[in-house]
C-alpha positions in Angstrom: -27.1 -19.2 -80.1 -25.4 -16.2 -79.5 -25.6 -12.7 -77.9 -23.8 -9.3 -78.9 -23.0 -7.1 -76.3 -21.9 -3.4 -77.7 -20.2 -1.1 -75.7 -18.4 2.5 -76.2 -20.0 4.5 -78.7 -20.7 8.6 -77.7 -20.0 11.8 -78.9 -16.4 13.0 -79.8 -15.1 15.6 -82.1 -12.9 15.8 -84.7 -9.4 14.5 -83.9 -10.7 12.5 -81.2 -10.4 8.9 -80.2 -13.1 6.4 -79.5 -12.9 2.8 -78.6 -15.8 0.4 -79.3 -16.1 -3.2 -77.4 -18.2 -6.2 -78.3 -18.6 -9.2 -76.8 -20.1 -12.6 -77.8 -21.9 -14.7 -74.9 -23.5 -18.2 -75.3 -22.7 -21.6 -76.2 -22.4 -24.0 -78.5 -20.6 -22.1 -81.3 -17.4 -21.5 -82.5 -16.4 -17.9 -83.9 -15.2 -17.5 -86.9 -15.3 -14.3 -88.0 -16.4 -11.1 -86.0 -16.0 -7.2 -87.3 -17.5 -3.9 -87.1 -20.1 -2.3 -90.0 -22.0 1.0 -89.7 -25.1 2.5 -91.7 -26.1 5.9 -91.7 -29.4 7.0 -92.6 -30.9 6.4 -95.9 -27.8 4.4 -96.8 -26.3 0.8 -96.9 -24.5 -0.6 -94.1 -21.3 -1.1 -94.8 -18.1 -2.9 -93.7 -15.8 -1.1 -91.1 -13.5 -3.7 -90.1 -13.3 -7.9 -89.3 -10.7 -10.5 -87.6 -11.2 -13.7 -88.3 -10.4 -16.5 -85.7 -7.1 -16.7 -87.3 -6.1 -13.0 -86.7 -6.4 -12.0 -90.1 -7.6 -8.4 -90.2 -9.5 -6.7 -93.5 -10.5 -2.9 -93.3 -12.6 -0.4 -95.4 -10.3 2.1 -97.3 -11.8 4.7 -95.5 -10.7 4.0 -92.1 -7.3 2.2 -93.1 -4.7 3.8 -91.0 -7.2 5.0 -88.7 -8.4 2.5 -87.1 -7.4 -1.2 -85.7 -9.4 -3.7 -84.7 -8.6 -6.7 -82.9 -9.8 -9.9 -80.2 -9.1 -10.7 -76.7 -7.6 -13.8 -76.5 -9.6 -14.3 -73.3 -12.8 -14.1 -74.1 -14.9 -13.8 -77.5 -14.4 -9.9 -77.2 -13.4 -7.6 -80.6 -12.4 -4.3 -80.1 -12.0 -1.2 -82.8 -9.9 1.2 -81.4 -11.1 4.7 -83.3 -8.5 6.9 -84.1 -8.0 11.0 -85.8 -12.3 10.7 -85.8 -13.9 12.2 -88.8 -17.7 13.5 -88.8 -17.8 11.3 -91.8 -17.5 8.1 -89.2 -20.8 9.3 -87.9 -23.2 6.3 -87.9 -24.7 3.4 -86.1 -21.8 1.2 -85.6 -23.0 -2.7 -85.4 -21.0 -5.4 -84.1 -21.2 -8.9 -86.4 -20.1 -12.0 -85.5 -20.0 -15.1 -87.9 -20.1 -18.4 -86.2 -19.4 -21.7 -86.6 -22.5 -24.2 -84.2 -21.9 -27.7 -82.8 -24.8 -28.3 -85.5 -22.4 -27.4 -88.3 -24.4 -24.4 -89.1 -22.7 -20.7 -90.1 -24.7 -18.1 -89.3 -24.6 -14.1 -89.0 -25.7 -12.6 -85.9 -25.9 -8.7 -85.5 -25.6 -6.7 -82.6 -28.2 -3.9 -81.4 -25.9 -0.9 -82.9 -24.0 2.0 -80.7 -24.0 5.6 -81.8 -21.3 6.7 -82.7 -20.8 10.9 -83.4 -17.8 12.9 -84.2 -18.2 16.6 -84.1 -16.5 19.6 -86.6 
């Protein structure tokens, strides 16, 4: 029903800035929801940040001040600009989107994950 596209994850050290793009193609849906969650090895995935169709924003503690997501108007893109990097925001970042069918049916759908690695 829906495809996740994940762009802009790399290597960058400590300080750094990193900007991470997904984008929803396909049909039939409606988006409600779409956000950022990483997992590291050996350990839960857990949320990053989300925008919901409304513009309403929710963040982890962690990255609070940090970092900012948000969604081109144009398209069914999300964005998480990535800002003063930690090497604790090392992980696997995957792109979710929460959507809303022509069937009435919510459903998750989960990117393929970008690396994302910040240096000391």
């Amino acid at each position: 029903q829906v495809q996740l596209a994940e762009s802009g994850g790399g290597l960058v050290q400590a300080g750094g800035s990193l900007r991470l793009s997904c984008a929803a193609s396909g049909s039939g849906f409606r988006i409600i929801v779409m956000g950022w969650y990483r997992q590291v090895p050996g350990k839960q995935r857990e949320l990053v940040a989300t925008i919901t169709s409304n513009g309403s924003t929710n963040y982890a503690n962690s990255v609070k001040g940090r970092f900012t997501i948000s969604r081109d108007k144009a398209e069914n893109t999300v964005a998480l600009q990535m800002n003063s990097l930690k090497p604790e925001d090392t992980a696997v970042y995957y792109c979710n989107a929460r959507i809303f069918t022509d069937s009435f049916v919510i459903s998750d759908h989960w990117g393929q994950g970008t690396q994302v690695t910040v240096s000391s």
